[in-house]
ChimeraX commands (.cxc) that place a marker at each C-alpha (Angstrom):
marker #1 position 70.79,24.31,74.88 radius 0.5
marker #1 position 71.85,23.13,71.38 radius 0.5
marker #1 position 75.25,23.79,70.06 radius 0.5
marker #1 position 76.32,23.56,66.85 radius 0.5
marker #1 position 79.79,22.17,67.49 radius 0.5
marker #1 position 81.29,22.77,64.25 radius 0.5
marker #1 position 84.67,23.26,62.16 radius 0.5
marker #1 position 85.58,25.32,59.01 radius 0.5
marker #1 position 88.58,24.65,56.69 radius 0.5
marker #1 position 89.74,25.50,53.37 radius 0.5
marker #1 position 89.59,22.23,51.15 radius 0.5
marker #1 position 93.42,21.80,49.05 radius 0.5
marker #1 position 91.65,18.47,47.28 radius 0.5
marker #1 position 87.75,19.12,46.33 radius 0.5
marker #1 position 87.62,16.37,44.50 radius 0.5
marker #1 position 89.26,13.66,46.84 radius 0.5
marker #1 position 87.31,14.94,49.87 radius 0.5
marker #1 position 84.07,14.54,47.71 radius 0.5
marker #1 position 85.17,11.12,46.55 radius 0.5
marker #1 position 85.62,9.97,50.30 radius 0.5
marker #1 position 82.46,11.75,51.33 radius 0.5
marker #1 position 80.06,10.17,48.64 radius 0.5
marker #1 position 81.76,6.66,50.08 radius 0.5
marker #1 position 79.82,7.99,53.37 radius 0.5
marker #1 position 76.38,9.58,51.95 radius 0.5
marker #1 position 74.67,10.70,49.41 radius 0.5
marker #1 position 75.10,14.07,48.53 radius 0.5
marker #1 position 72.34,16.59,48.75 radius 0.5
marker #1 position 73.43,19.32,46.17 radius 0.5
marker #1 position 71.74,23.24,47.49 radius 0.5
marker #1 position 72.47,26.79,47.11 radius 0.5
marker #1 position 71.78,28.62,50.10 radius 0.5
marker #1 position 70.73,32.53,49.87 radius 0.5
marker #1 position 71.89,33.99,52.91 radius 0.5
marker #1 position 70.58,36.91,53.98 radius 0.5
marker #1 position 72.08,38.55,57.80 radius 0.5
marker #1 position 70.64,41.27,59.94 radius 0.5
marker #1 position 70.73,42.89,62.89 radius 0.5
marker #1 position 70.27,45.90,64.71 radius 0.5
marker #1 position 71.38,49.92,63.81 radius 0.5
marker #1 position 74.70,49.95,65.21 radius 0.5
marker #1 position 75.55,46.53,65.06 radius 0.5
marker #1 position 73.87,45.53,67.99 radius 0.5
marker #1 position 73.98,41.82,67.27 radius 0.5
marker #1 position 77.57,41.73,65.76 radius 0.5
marker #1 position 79.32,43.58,68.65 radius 0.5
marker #1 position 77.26,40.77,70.91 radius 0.5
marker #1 position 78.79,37.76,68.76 radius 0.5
marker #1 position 75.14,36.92,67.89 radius 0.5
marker #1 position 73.66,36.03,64.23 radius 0.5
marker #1 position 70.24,36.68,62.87 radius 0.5
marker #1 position 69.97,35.10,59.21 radius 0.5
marker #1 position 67.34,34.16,56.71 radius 0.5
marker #1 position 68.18,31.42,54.68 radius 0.5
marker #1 position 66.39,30.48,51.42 radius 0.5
marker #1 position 67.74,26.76,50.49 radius 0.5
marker #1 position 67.17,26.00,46.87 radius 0.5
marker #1 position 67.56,22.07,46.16 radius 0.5
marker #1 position 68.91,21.35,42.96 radius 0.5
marker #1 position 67.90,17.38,42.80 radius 0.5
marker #1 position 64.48,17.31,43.87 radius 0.5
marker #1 position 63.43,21.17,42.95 radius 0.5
marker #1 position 61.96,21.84,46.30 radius 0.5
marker #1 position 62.72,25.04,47.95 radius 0.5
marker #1 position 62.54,25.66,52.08 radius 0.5
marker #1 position 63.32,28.62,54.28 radius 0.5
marker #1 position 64.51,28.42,57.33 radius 0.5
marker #1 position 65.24,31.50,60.34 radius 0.5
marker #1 position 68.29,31.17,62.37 radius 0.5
marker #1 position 69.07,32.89,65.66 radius 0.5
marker #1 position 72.92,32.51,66.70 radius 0.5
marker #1 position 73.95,33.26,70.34 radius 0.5
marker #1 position 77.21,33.94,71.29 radius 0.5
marker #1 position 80.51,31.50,70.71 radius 0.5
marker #1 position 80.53,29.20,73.88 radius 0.5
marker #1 position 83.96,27.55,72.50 radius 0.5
marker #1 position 86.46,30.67,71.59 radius 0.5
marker #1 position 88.91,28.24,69.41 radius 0.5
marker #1 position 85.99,26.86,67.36 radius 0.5
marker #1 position 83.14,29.58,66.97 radius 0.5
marker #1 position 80.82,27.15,68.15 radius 0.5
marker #1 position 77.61,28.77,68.74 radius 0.5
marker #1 position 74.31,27.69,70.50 radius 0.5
marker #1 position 71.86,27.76,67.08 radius 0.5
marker #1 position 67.92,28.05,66.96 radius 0.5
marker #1 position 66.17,27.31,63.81 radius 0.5
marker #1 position 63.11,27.09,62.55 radius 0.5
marker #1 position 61.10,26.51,59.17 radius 0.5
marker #1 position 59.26,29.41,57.86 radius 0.5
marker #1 position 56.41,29.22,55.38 radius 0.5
marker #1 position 56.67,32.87,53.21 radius 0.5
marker #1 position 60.24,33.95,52.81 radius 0.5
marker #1 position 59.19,37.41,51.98 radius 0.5
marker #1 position 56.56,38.11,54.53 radius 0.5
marker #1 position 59.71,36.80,57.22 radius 0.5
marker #1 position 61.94,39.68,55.72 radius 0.5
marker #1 position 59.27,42.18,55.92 radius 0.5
marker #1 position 58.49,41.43,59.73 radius 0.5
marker #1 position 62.48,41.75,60.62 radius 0.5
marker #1 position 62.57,44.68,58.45 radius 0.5
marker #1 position 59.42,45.95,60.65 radius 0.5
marker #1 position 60.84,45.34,63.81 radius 0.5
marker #1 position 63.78,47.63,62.78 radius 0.5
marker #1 position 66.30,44.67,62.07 radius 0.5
marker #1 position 68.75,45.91,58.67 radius 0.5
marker #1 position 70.12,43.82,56.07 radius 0.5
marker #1 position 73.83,43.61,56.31 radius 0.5
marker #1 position 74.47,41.24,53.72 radius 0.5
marker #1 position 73.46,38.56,51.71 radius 0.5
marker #1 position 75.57,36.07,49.20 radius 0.5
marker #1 position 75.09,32.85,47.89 radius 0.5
marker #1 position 76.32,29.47,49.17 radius 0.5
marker #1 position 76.36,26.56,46.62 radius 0.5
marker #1 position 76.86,23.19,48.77 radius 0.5
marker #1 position 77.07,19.78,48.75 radius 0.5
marker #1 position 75.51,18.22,52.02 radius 0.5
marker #1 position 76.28,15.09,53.61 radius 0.5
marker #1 position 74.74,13.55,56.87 radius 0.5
marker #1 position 76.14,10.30,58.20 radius 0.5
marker #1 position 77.08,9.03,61.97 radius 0.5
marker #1 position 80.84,9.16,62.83 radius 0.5
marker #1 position 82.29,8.31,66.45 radius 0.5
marker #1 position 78.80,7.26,67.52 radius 0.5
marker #1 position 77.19,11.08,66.45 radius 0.5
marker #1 position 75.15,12.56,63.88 radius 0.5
marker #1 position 77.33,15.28,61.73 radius 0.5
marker #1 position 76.42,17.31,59.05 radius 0.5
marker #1 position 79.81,17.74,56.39 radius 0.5
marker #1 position 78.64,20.15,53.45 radius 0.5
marker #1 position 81.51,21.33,50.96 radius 0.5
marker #1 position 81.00,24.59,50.47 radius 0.5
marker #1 position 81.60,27.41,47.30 radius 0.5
marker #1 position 80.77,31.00,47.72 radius 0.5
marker #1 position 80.82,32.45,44.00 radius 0.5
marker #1 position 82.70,35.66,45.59 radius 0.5
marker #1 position 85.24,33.79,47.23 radius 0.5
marker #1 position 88.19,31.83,45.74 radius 0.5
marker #1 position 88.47,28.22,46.29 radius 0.5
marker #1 position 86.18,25.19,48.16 radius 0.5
marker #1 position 85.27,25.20,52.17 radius 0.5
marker #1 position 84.38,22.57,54.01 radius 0.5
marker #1 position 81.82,22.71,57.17 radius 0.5
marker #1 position 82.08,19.49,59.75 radius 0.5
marker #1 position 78.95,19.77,62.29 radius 0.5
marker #1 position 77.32,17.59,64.85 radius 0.5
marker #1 position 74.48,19.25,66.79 radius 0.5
marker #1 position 75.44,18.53,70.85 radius 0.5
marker #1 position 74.12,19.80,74.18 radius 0.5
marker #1 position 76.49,22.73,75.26 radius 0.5
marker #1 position 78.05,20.00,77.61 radius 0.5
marker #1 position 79.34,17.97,75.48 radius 0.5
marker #1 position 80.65,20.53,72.95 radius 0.5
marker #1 position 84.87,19.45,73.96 radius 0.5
marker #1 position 84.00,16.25,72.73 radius 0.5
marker #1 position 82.02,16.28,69.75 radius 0.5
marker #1 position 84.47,19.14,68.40 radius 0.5
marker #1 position 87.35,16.48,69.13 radius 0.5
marker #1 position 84.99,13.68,66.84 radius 0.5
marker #1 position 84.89,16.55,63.69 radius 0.5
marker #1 position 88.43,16.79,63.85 radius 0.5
marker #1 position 89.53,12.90,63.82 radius 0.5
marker #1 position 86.61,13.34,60.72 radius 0.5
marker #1 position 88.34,15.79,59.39 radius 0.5
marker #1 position 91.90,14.65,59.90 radius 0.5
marker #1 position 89.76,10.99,57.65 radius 0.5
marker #1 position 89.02,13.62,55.03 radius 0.5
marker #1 position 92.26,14.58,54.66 radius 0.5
marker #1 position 91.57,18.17,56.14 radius 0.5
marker #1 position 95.00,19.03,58.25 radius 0.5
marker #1 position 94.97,21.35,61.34 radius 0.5
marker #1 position 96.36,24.16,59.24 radius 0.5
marker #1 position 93.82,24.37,56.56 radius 0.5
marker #1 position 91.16,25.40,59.80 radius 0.5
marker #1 position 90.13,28.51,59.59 radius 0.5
marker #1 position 87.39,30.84,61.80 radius 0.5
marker #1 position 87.00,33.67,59.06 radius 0.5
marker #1 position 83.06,33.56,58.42 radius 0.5
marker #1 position 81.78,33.80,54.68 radius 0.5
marker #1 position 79.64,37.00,56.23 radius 0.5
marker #1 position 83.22,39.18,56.67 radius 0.5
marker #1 position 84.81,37.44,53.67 radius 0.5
marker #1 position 82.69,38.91,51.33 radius 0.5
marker #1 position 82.18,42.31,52.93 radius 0.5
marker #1 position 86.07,42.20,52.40 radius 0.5
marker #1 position 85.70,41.14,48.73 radius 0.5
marker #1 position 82.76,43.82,47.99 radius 0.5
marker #1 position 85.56,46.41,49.46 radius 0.5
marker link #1:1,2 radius 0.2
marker link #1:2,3 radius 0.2
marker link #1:3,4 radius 0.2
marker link #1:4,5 radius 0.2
marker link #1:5,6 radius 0.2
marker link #1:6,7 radius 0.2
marker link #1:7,8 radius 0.2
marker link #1:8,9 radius 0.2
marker link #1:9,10 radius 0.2
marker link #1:10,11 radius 0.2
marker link #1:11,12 radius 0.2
marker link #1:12,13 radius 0.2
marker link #1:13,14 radius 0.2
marker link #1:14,15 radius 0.2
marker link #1:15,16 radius 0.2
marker link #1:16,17 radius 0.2
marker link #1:17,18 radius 0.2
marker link #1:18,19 radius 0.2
marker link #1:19,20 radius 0.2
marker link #1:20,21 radius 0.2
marker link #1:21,22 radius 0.2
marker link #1:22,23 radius 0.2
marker link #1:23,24 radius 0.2
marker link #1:24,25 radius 0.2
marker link #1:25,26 radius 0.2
marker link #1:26,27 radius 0.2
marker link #1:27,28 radius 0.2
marker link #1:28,29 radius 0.2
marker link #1:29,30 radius 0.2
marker link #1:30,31 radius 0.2
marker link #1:31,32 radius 0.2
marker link #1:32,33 radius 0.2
marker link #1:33,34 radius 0.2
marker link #1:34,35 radius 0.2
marker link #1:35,36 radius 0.2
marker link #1:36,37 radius 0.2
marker link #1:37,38 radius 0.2
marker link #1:38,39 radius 0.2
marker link #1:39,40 radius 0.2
marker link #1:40,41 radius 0.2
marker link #1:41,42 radius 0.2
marker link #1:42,43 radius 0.2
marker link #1:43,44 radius 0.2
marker link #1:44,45 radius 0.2
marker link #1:45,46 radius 0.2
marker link #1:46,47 radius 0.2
marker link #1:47,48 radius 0.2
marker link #1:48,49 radius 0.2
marker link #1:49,50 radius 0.2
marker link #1:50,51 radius 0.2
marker link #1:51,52 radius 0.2
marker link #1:52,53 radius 0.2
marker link #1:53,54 radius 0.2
marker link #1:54,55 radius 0.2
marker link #1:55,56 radius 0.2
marker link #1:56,57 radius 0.2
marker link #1:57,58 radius 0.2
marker link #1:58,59 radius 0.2
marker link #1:59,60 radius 0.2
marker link #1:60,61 radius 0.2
marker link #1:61,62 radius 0.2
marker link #1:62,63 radius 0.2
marker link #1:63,64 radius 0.2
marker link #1:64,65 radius 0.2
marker link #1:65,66 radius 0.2
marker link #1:66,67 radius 0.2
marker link #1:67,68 radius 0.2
marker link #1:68,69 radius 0.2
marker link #1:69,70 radius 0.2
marker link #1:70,71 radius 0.2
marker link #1:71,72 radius 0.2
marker link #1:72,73 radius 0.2
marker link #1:73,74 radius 0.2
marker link #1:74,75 radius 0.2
marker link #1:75,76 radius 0.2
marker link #1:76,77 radius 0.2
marker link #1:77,78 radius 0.2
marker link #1:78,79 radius 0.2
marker link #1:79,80 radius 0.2
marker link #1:80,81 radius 0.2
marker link #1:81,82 radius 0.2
marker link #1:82,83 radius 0.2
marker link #1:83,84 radius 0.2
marker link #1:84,85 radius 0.2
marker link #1:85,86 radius 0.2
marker link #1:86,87 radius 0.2
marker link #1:87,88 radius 0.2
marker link #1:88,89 radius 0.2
marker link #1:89,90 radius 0.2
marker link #1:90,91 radius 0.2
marker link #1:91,92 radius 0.2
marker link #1:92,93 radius 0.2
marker link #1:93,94 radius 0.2
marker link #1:94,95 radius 0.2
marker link #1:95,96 radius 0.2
marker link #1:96,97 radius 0.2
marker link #1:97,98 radius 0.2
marker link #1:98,99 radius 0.2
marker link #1:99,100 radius 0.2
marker link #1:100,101 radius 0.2
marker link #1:101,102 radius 0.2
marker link #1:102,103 radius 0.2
marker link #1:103,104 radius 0.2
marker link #1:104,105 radius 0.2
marker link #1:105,106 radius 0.2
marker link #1:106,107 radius 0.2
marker link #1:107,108 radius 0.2
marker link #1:108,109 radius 0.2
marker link #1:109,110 radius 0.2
marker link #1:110,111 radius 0.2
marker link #1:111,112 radius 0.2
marker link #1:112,113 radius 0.2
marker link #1:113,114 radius 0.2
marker link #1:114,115 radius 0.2
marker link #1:115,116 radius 0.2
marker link #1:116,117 radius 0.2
marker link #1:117,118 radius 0.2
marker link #1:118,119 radius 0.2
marker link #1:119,120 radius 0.2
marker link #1:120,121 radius 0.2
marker link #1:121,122 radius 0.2
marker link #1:122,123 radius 0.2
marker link #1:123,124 radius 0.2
marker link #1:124,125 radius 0.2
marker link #1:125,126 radius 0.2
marker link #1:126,127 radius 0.2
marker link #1:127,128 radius 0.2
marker link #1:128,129 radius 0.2
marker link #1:129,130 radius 0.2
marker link #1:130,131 radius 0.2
marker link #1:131,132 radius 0.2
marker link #1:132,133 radius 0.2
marker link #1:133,134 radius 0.2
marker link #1:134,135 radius 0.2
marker link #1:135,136 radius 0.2
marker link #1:136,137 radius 0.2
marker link #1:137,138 radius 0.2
marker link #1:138,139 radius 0.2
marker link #1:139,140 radius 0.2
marker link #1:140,141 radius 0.2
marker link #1:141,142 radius 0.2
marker link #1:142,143 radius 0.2
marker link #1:143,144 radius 0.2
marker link #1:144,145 radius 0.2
marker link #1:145,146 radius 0.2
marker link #1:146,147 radius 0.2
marker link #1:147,148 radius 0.2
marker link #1:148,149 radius 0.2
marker link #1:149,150 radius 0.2
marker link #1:150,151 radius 0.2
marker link #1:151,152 radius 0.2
marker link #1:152,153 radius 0.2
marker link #1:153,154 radius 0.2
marker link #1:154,155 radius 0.2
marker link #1:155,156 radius 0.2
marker link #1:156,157 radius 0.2
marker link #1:157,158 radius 0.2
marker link #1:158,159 radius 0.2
marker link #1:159,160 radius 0.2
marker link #1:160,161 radius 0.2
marker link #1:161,162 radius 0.2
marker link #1:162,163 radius 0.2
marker link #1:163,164 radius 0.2
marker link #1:164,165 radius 0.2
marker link #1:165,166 radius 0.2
marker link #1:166,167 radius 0.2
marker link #1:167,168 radius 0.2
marker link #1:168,169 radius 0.2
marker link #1:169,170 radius 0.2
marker link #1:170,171 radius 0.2
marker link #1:171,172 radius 0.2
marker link #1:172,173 radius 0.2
marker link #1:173,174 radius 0.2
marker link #1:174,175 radius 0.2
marker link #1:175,176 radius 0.2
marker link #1:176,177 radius 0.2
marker link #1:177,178 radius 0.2
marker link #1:178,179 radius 0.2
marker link #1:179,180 radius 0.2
marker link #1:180,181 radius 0.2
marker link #1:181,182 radius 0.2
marker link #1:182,183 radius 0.2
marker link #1:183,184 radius 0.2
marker link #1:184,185 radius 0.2
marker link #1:185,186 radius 0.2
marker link #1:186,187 radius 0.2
view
């Protein structure tokens, strides 16, 4: 089962962690429209699962993709890491109007603008992508590497000695999800 054995922090530097990653990779600049559902009554949420829609908009090239993303429950409590499925979808629309007619509700949707980076570190493929949600003060960062559930200990160990390169300390982690940040925000 694939886990997405990842870490969240709050950036103090933007523009020193964005310096060191564009040493690493080029950046691929995207805004993400997120859009989460689930079930009357929260079905998904009180399960720890995710069910999101996610238009990505890329600002270099001008090509657009959207991909649908099934979340399972956290299998690493401290991290949030999650076993993710995801797949490419051709009509963004026509996959909101089959959730919405299988009874799934919009719970929210926001905006993500990032800046992605891919590049091997400790011997694994991660994923580092800065992000800034316009309803939410100040610059995130998201350190992935896609593992088998096994070996989730150890890659999460890998994005923190990455993270610790970045300059990201221990207390800037947080768990707080952009989904109940901006609820929070809308009030």
């Amino acid at each position: 089962m694939p886990v997405e054995a990842e870490l969240k922090a709050r950036v103090r530097s933007p523009e020193e962690v964005v310096a060191r990653l564009d040493g690493w990779a080029e950046p691929r600049v995207e805004v993400y429209r997120d859009t989460y559902y689930d079930r009357p009554g929260e079905v998904l949420g009180r399960a720890d699962q995710e069910l999101r829609v996610r238009t990505v908009h890329n600002s270099g090239s001008g090509d657009t993709r959207t991909v649908l993303t099934f979340k399972a429950a956290a299998v690493d409590e401290g991290s949030g890491s999650k076993p993710e499925y995801e797949t490419h979808v051709d009509d963004a629309d026509a996959t909101h109007a089959i959730l919405r007619g299988l009874g799934y509700v919009e719970v929210i949707a926001f905006e993500k603008h990032c800046r992605n980076y891919s590049f091997v570190a400790h011997g694994r493929r991660m994923l580092a992508t800065l992000v800034r949600v316009p309803e939410l003060d100040g610059t995130f960062i998201e350190l992935e590497a896609i593992v088998d559930a096994s070996e989730v200990g150890a890659a999460l160990e890998d994005v923190r000695s990455v993270l610790a390169e970045l300059g990201i300390a221990g207390e800037d982690l947080t768990r707080e999800t952009y989904t109940s940040a901006v609820a929070a925000r809308r009030g």
